[in-house]
LUMVO-599099 format. One line per field, with one value per atom (N, C-alpha, C, CB): residue in three letters; atom name; z negated, y negated, x negated. Coordinates in steps of 0.2 Angstrom, whole numbers, always signed. Glycine has a CB too. Layout:
<pts>
type	ALA ... $
atom	CA ... $
Z	Z ... $
Y	Y ... $
X	X ... $
</pts>
This chain:
<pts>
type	UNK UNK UNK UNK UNK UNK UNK UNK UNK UNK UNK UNK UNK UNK UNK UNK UNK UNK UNK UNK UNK UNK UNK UNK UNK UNK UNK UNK UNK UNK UNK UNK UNK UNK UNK UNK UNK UNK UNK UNK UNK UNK UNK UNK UNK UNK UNK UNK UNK UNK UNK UNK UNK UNK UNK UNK UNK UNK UNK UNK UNK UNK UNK UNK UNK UNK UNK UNK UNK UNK UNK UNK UNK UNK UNK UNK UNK UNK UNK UNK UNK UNK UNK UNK UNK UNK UNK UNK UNK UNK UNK UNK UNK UNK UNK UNK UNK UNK UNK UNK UNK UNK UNK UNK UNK UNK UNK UNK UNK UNK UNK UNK UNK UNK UNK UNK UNK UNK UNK UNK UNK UNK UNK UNK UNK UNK UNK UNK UNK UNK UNK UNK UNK UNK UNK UNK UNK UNK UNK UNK UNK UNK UNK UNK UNK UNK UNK UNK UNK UNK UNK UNK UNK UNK UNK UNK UNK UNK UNK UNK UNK UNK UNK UNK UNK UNK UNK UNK UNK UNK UNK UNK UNK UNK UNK UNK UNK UNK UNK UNK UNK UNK UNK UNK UNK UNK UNK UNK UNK UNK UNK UNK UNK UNK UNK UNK UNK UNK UNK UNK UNK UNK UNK UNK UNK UNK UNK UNK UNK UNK UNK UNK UNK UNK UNK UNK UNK UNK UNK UNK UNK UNK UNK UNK UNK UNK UNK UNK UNK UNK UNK UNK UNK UNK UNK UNK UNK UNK UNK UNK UNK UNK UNK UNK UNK UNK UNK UNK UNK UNK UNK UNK UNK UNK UNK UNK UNK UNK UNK UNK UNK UNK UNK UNK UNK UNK UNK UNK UNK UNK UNK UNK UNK UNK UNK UNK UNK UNK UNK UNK UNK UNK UNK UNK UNK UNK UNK UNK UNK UNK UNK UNK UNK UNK UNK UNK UNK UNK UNK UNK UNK UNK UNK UNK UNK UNK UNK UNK UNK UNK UNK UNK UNK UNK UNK UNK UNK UNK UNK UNK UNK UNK UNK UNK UNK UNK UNK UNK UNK UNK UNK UNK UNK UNK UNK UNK UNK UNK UNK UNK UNK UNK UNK UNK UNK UNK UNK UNK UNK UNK UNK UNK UNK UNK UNK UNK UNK UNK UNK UNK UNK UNK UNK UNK UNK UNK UNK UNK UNK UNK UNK UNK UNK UNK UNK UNK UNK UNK UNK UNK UNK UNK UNK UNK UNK UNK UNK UNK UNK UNK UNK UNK UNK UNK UNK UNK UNK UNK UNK UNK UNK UNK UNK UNK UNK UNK UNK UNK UNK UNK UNK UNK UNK UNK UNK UNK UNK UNK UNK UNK UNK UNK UNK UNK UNK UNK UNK UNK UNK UNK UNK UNK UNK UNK UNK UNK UNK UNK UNK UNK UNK UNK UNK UNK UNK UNK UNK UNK UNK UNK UNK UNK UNK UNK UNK UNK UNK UNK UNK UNK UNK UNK UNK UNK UNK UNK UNK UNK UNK UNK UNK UNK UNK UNK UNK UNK UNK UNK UNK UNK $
atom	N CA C CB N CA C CB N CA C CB N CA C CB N CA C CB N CA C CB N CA C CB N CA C CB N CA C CB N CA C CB N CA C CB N CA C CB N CA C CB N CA C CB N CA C CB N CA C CB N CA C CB N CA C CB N CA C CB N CA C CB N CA C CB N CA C CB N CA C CB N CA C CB N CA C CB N CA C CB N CA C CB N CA C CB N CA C CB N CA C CB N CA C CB N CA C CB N CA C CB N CA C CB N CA C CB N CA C CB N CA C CB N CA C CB N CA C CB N CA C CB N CA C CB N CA C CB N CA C CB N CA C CB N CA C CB N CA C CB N CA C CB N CA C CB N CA C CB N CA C CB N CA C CB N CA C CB N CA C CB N CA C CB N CA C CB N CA C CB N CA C CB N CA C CB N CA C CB N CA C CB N CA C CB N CA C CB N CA C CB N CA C CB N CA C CB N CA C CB N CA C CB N CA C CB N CA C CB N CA C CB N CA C CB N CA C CB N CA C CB N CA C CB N CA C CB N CA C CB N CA C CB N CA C CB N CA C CB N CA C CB N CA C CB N CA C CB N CA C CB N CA C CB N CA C CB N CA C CB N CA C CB N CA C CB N CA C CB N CA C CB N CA C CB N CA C CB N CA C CB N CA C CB N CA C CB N CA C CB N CA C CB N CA C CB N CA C CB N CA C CB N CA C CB N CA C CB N CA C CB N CA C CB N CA C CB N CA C CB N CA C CB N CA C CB N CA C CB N CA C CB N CA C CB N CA C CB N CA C CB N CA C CB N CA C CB N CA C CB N CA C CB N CA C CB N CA C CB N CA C CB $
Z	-580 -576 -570 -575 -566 -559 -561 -555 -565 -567 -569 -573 -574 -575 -570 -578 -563 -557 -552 -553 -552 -550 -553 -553 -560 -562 -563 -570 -564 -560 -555 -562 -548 -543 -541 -540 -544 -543 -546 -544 -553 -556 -551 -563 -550 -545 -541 -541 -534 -530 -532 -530 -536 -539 -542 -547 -542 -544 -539 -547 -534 -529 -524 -525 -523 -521 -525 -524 -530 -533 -531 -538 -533 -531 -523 -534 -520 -512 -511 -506 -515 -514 -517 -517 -522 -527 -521 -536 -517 -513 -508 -512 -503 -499 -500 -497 -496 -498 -493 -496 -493 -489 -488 -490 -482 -482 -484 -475 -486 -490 -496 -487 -501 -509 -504 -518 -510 -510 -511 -516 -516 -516 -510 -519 -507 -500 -495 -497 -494 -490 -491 -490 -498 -501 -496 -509 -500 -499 -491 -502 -485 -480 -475 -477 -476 -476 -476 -479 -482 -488 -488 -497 -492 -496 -488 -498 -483 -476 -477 -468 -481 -480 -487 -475 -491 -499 -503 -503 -499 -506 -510 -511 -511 -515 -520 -517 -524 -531 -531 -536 -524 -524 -525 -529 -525 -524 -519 -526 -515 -508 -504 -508 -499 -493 -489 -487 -492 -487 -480 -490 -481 -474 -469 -474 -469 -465 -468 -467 -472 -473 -476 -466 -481 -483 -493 -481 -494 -499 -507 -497 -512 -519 -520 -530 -521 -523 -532 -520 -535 -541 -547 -542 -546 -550 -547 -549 -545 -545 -549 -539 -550 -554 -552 -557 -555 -550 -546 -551 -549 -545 -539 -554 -542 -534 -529 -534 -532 -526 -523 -532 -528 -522 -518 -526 -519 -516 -512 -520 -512 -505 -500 -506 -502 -497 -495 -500 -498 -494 -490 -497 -492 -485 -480 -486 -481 -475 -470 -480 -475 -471 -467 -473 -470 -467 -461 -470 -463 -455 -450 -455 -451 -445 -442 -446 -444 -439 -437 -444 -439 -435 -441 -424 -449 -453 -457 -456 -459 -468 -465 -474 -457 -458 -461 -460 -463 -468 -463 -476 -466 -460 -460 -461 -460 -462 -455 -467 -449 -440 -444 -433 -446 -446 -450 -445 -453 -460 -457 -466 -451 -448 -442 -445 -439 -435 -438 -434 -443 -450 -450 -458 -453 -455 -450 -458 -444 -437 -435 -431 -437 -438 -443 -438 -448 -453 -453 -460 -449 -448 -442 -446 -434 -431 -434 -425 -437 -440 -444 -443 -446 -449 -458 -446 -459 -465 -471 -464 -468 -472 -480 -472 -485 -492 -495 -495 -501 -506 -508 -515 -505 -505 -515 -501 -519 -529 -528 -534 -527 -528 -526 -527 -520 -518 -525 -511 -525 -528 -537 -525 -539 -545 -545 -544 -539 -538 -539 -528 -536 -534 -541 -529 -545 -552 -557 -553 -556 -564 -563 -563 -556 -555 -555 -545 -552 -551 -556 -543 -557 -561 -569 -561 -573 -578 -581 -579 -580 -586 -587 -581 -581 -583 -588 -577 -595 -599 -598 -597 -598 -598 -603 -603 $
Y	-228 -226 -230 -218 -229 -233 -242 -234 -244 -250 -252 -251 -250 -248 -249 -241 -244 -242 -249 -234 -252 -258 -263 -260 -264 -271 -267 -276 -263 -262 -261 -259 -262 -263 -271 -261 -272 -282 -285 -287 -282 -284 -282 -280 -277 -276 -279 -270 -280 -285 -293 -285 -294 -301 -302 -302 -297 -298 -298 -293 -293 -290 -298 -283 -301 -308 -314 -310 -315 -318 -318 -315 -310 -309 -310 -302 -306 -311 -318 -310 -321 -330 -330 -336 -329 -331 -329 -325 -323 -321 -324 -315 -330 -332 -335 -336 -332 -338 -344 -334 -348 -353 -355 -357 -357 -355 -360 -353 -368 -370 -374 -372 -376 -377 -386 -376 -386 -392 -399 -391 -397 -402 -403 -398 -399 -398 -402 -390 -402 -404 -412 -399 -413 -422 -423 -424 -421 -425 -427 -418 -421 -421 -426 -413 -424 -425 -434 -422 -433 -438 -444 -435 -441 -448 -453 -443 -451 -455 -464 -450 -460 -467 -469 -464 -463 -465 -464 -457 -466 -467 -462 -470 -460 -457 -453 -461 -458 -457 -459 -464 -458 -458 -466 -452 -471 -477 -481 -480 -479 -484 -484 -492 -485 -491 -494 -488 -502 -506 -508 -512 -507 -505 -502 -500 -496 -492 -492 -484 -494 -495 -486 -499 -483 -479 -482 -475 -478 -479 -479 -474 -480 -476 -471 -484 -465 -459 -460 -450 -463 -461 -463 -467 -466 -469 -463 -480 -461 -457 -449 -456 -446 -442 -433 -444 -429 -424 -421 -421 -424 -422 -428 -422 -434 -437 -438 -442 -433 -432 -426 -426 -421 -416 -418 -410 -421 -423 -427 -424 -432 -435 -430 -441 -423 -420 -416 -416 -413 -410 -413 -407 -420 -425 -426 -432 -428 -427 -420 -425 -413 -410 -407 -406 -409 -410 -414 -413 -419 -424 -422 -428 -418 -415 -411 -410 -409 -406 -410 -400 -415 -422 -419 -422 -418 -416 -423 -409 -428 -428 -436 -425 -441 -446 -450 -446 -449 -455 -457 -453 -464 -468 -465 -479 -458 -456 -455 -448 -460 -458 -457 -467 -464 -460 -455 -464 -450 -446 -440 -449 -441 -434 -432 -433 -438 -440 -436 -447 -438 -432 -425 -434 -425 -417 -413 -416 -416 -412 -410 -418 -417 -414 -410 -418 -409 -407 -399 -410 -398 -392 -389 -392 -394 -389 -390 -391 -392 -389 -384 -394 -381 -374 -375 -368 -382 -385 -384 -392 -379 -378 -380 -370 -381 -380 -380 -384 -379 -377 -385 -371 -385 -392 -390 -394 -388 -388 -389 -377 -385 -386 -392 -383 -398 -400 -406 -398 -407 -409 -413 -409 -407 -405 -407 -397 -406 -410 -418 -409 -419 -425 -428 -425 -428 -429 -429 -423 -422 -417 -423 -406 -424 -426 -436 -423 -439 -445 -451 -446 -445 -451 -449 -447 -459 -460 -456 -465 -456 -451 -446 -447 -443 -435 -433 -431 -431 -426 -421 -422 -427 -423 -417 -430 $
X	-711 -717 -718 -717 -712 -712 -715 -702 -711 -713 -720 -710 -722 -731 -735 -732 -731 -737 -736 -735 -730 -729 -734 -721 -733 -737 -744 -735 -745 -753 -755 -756 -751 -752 -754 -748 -747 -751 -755 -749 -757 -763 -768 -764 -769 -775 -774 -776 -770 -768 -772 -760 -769 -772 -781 -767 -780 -790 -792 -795 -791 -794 -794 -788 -788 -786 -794 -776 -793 -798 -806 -798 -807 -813 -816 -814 -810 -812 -812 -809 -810 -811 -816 -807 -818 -825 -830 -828 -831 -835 -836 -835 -832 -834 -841 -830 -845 -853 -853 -861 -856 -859 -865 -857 -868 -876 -878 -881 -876 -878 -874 -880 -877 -875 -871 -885 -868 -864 -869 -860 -874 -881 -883 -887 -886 -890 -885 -891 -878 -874 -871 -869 -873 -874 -878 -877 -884 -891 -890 -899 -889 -893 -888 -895 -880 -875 -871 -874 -871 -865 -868 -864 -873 -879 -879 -889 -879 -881 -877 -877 -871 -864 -862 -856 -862 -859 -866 -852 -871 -877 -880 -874 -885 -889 -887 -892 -884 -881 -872 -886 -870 -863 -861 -858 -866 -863 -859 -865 -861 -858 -862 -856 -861 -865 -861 -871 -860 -855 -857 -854 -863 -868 -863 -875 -862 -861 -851 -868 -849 -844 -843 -841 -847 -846 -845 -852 -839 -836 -841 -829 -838 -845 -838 -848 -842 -839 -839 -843 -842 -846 -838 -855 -836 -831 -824 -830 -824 -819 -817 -820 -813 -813 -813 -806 -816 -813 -809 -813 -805 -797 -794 -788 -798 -798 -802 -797 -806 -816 -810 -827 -807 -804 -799 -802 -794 -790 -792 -785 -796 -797 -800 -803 -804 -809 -803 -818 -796 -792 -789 -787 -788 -785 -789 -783 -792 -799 -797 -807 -797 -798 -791 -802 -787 -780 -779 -776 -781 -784 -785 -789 -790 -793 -788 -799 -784 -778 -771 -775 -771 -768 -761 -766 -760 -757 -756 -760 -762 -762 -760 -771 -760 -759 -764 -753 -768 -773 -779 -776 -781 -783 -793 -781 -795 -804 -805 -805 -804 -808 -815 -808 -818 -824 -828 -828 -824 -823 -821 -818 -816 -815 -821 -806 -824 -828 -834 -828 -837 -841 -841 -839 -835 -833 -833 -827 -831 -833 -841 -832 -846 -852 -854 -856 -851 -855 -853 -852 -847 -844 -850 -835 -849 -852 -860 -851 -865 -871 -870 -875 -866 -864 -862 -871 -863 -863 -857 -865 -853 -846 -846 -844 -843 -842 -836 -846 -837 -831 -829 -835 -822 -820 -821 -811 -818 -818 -827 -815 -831 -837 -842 -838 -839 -841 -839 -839 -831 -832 -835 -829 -833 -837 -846 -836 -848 -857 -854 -862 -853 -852 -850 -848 -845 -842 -849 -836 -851 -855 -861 -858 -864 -871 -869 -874 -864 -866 -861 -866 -855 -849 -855 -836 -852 -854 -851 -854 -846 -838 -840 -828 -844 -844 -849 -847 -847 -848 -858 -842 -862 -872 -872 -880 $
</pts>
């Protein structure tokens, strides 16, 4: 019986954990934070602008859309060593206009909407 009331304590525990991640909102969608944001340096359609010396997102995979935006935001804590001055210079703005997002979701737009790979 002890046992039982154990793993259905952490079963609960564990949803409970879940469901308050799923529930963080953010006042704006990952779209909205391209568009107004992103698009300025990586382009429209996530291709580049050597102009501005903004990279193309488009050929990149999910898992490397995400993993570049956790280094990034590692950076910003003088942690992750990689060379994004003007990228942590950004996420500084993007943060203070109140523009937070779901680094998985963020990247996932970016993938679902502009890489060829991704699966219409």
């Amino acid at each position: 019986m002890k046992k039982a009331l154990i793993v259905l304590s952490l079963g609960i525990f564990t949803v409970a954990c879940a469901y308050a991640a799923k529930e963080e909102q953010y006042k704006y969608s990952s779209k909205e934070v391209y568009q107004q944001m992103c698009s300025q340096c990586h382009g429209a359609n996530a291709e580049g602008n050597p102009e501005k010396k903004g990279p193309a997102l488009n050929d990149l995979s999910r898992t490397e859309l995400e993993m570049e935006l956790y280094n990034l935001e590692s950076d910003k804590y003088g942690v992750g060593g990689s060379q994004h001055d003007i990228m942590e210079h950004n996420l500084k703005k993007i943060q203070e206009k109140g523009m937070k997002y779901s680094i998985p979701a963020m990247a996932e737009f970016i993938f679902e909407n502009f890489n060829p790979k991704a699966k219409k």
